[in-house]
C-alpha positions as CSV (number, residue, x, y, z in Angstrom):
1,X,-48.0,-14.2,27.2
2,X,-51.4,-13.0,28.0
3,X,-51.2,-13.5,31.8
4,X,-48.1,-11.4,32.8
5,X,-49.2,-8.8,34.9
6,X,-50.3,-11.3,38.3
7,X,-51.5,-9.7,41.4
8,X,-50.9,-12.2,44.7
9,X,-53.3,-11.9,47.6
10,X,-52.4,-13.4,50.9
11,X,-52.3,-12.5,54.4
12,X,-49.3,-15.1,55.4
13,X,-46.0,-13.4,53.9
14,X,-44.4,-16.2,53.7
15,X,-46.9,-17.8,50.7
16,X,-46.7,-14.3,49.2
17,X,-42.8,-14.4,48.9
18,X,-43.0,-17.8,47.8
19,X,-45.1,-17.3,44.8
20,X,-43.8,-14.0,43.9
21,X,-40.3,-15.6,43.4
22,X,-41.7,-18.6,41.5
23,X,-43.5,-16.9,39.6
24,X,-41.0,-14.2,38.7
25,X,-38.7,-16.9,37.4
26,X,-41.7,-18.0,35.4
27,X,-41.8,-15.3,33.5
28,X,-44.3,-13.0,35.4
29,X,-44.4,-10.0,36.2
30,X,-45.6,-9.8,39.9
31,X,-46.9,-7.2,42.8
32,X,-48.2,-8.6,46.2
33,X,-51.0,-7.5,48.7
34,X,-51.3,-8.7,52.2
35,X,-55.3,-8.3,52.4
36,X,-58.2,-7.5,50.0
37,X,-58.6,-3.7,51.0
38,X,-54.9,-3.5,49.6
39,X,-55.4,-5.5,46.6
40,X,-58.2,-3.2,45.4
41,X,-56.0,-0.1,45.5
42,X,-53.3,-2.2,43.5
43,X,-55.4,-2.8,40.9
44,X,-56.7,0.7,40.6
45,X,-53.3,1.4,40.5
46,X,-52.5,-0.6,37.7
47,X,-53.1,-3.1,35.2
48,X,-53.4,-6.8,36.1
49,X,-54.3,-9.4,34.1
50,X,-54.9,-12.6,37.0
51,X,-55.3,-12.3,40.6
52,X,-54.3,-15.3,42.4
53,X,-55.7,-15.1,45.9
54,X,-56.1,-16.6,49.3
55,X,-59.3,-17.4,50.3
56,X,-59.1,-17.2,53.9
57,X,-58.1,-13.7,54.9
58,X,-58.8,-11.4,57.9
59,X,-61.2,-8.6,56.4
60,X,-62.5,-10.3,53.7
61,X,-62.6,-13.2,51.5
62,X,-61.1,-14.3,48.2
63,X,-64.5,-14.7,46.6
64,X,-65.7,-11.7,48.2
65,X,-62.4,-9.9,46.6
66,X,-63.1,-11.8,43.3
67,X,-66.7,-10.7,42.6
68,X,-66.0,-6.9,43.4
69,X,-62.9,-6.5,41.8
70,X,-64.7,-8.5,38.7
71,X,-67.4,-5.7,38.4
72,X,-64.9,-3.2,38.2
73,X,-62.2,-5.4,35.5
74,X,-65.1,-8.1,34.2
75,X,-61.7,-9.3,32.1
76,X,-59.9,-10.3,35.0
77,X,-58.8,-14.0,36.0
78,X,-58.7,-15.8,39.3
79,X,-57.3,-18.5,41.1
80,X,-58.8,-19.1,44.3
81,X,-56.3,-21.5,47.0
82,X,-56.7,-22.6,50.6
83,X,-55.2,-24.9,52.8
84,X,-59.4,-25.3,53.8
85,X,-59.9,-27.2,50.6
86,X,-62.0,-30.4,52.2
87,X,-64.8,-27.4,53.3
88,X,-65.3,-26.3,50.1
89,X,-66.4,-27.6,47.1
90,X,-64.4,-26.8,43.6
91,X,-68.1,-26.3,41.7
92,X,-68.7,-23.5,44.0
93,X,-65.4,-21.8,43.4
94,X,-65.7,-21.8,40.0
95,X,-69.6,-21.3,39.7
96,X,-68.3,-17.9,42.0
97,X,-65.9,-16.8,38.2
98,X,-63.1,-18.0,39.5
99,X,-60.9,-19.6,36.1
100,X,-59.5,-22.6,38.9
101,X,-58.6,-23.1,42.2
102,X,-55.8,-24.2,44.1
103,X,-55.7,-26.5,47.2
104,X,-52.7,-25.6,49.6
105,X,-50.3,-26.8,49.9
106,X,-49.7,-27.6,46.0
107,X,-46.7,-28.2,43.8
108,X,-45.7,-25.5,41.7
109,X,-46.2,-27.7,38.6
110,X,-49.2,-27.8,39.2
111,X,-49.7,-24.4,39.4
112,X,-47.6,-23.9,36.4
113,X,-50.3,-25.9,34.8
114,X,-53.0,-24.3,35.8
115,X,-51.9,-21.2,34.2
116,X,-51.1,-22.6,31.2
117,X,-54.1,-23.9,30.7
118,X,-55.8,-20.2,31.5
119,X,-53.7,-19.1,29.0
120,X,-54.9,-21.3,26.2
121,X,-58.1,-20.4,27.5
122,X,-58.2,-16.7,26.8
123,X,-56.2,-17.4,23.7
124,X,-58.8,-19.0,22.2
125,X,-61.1,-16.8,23.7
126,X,-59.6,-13.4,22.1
127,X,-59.3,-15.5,19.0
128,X,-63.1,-16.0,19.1
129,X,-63.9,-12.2,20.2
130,X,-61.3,-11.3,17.1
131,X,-63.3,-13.5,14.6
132,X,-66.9,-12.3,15.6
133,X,-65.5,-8.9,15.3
134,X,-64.1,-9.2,12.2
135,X,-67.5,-11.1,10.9
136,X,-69.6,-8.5,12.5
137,X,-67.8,-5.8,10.6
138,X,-68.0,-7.7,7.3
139,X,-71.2,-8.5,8.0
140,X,-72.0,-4.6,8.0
141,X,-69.9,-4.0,5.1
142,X,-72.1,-6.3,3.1
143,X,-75.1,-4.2,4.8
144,X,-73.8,-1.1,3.4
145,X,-73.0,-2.6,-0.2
146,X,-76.5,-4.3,-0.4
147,X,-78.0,-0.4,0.5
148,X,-75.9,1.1,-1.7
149,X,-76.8,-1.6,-4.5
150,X,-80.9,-0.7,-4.0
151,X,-80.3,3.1,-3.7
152,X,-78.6,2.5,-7.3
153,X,-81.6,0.3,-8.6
154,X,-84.0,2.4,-7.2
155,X,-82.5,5.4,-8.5
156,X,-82.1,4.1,-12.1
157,X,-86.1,4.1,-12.1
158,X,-86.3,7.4,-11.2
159,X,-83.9,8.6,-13.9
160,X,-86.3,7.1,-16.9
161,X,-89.4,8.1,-14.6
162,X,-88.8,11.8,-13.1
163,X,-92.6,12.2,-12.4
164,X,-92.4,9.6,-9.6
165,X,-89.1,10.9,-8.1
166,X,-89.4,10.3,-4.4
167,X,-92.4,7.8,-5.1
168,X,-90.5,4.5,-4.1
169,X,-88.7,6.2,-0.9
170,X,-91.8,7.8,0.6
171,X,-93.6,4.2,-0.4
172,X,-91.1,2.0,1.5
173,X,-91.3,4.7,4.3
174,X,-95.2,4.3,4.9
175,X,-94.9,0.6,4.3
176,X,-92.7,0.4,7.0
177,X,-94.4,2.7,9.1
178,X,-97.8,0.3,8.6
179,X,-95.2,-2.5,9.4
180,X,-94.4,-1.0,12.6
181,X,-98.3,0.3,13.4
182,X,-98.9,-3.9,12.8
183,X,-96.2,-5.0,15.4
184,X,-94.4,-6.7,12.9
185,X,-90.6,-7.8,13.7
186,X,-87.9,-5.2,12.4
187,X,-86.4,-8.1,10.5
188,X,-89.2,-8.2,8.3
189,X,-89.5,-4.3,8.2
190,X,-86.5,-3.9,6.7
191,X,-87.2,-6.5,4.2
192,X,-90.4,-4.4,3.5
193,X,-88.1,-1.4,3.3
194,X,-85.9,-3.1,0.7
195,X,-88.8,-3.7,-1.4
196,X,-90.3,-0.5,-1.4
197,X,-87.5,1.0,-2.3
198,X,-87.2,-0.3,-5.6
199,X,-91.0,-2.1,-6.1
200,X,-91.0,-0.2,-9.3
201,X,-87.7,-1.8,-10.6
202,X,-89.8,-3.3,-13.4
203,X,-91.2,-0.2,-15.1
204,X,-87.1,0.2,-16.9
205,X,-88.8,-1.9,-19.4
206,X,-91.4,0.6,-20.3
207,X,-90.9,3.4,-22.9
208,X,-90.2,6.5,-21.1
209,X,-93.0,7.8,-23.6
210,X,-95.7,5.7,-21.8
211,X,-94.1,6.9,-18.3
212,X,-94.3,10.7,-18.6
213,X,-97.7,10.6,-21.2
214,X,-99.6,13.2,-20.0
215,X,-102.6,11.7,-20.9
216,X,-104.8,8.9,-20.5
217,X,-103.2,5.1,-21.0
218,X,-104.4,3.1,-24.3
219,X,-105.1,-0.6,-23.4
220,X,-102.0,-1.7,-25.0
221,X,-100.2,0.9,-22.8
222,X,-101.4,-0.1,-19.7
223,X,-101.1,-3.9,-20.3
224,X,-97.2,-2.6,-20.8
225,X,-97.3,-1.1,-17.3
226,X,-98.6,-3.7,-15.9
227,X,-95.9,-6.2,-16.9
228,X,-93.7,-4.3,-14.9
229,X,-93.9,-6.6,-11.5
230,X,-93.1,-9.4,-13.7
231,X,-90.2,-7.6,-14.9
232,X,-88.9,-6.2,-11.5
233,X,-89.2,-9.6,-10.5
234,X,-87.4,-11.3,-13.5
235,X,-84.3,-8.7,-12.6
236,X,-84.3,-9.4,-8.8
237,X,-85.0,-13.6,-8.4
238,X,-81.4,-14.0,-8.4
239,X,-80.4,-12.0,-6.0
240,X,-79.7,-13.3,-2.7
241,X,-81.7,-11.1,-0.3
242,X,-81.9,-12.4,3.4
243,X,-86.1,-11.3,2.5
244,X,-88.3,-12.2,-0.5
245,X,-87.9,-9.4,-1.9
246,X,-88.0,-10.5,-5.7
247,X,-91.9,-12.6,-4.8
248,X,-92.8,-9.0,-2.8
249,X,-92.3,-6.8,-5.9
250,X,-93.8,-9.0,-8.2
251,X,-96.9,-9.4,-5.8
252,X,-97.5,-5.3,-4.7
253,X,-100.5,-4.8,-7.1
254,X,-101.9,-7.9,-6.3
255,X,-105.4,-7.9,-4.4
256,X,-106.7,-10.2,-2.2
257,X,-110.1,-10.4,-4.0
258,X,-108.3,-11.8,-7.1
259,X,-108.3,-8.4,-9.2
260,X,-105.1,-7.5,-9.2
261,X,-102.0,-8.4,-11.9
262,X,-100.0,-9.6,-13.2
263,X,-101.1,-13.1,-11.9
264,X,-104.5,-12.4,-10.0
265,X,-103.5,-13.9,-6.7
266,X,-106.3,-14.6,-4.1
267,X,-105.5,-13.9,0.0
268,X,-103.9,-16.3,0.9
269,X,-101.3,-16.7,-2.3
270,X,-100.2,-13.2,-1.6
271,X,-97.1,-12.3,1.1
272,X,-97.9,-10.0,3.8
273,X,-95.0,-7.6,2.8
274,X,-96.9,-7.1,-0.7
275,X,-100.3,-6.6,1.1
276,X,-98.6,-3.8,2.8
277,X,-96.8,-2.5,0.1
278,X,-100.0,-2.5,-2.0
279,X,-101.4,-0.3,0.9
280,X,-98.7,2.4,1.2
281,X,-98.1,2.2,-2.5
282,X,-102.1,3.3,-3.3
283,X,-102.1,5.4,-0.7
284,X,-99.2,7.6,-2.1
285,X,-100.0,7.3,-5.7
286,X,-103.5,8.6,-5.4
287,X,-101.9,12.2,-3.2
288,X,-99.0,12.3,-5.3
289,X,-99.2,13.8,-8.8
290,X,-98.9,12.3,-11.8
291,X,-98.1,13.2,-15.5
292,X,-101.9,12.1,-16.6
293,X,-103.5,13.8,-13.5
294,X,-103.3,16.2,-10.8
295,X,-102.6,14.6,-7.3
296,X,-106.2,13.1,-5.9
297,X,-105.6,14.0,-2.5
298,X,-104.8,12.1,0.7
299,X,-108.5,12.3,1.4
300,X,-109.4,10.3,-1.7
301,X,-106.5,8.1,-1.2
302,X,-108.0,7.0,2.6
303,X,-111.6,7.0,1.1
304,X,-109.8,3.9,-1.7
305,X,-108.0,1.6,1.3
306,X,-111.6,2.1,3.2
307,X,-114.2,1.7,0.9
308,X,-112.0,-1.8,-0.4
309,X,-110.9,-2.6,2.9
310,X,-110.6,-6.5,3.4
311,X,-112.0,-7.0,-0.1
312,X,-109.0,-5.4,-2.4
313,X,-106.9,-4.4,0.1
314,X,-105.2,-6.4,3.6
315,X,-107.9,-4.9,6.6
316,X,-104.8,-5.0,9.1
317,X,-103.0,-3.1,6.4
318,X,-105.5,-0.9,6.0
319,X,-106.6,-0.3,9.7
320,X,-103.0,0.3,10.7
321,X,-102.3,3.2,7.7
322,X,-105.7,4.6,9.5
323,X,-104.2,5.2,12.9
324,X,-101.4,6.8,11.5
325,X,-103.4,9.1,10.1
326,X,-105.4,9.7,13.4
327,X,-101.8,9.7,15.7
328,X,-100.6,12.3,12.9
329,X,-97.8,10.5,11.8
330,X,-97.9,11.8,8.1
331,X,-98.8,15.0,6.2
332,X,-99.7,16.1,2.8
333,X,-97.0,18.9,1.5
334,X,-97.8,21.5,-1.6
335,X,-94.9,21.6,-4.2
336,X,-95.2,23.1,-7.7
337,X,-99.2,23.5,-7.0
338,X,-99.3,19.1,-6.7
339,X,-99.6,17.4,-3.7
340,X,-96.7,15.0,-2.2
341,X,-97.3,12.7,0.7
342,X,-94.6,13.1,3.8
343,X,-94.2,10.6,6.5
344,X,-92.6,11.8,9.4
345,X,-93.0,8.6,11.7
């Protein structure tokens, strides 16, 4: 029974008797208060679960009672009743949050109705705040194991590629700081954010000898490297990501002007996320360093995404990674004599 604790509100003690006894033999538990003043100290004083209340009554009432009591308990059911029922009209009762209303006098059946059906009510109601509950919980779980699943990916990289540890985490950082800069929705940032962190799924394809070659790249070896959207999109299409992830990794060295690879999309064929991921992803590359060069610098890096601005590279992309730089919302660090890019949005 989810209505057994019933407070009764009513300034003629005669009704209060009555409905405390009727009710008792129902089942309920009962307490009764002669005025509103009262019934507010009751309920402070313990728990109730329905008030049914008079709505006549000498220093307040039942509505009045009903909407402060309700800010206090937001939970907790009414009935309204009056023997004043032609002046009122039931809509307005129940517009008020009251769960019915009861015109006096009334059979007790048809009370005993009333708060049967309240019951089913907020049976079905706790069986609805139970299910989204449990659905909002799994629905988190499944939020965990999908970030746990791209840490892994990302991380497998890394492992064959030590040269560009950190390179995928401080890429989907930017990109989502350029996201942000763009007033893009966070939906779509974190789909940018599960990109970036593992855009460079594709290069587990490449011999580890062409990733940490400390010199320059044969033609051969670079047309290797640069199969590796393809691949990082061949490993990812069939997973079921609430983004396009999969299309966004094989797009991120796209160009807008047509140059990039591996297909040599135009504008318009390219997705927003890999526009900004192609942003963030030069950006960091050129400060970072690599195996076949020192890092560039962060100055040579902004002097790339300006000089190609809306040719090679997205301009809103571009312009938003430039007030970041302005509002100071990254830095270059020094590590082992090589620079490394830090966001810090």
């Amino acid at each position: 029974m989810l209505l057994r604790n019933v407070l009764i509100v009513d300034d003629e003690e005669s009704c209060r008797q009555m409905l405390e006894k009727a009710l008792t033999v129902m089942g309920y538990s009962c307490e009764a208060s002669s005025d509103a003043s009262e019934a507010m100290q009751e309920l402070a004083r313990r728990s109730f679960d329905l008030v049914i209340s008079d709505l006549r009554m000498e220093d307040t009432d039942g509505v009045q009672l009903m909407k402060e009591a309700q800010k206090i308990y937001p939970s907790l059911s009414f009935i309204i009743m009056t023997g004043f029922a032609s002046e009122y009209r039931y809509e307005d009762i129940i517009d008020a949050g009251a769960a019915d209303y009861l015109g006096k006098p009334f059979e007790l059946g048809e009370l005993k109705a009333k708060l049967e059906r309240i019951e089913r009510e907020k049976r079905t109601l706790n069986e609805l705040e139970r299910a989204n509950e449990e659905l909002k919980q799994a629905y988190a779980k499944l939020g965990r194991t999908l970030q746990e699943t791209v840490n892994a990916l990302g991380s497998a990289v890394e492992m064959r590629d030590p040269y560009t540890a950190g390179h995928q985490v401080r890429v989907a950082k930017l990109a989502c700081a350029i996201a942000r800069e763009m007033g893009l929705s966070e939906d779509l940032i974190d789909g940018i954010h599960v990109a970036g962190l593992i855009h460079d799924i594709g290069k587990v394809s490449v011999p580890a000898e062409i990733l940490a070659k400390p010199s320059k790249l044969s033609e051969l070896e670079c047309r290797i490297i640069e199969q590796h959207p393809r691949v990082g999109y061949d490993i990812l299409k069939n997973v079921e990501f609430p983004w396009p992830v999969a299309a966004a990794v094989f797009q991120h060295h796209e160009r807008i002007d047509g140059s990039g690879y591996p297909q040599g999309l135009l504008d318009a064929e390219i997705l927003l996320e890999a526009k900004i991921l192609a942003v963030a992803d030069v950006v960091e590359t050129m400060a970072s360093h690599r195996p076949y060069r020192p890092a560039l610098g962060i100055d040579m890096a902004l002097q790339e995404i300006s000089k190609y601005r809306a040719t090679r590279y997205c301009a809103d992309a571009v312009d938003a990674c430039l007030r970041l730089i302005e509002k100071q919302c990254f830095k270059v660090e020094y590590c082992d004599d090589s620079e490394q890019i830090e966001i810090f949005i």
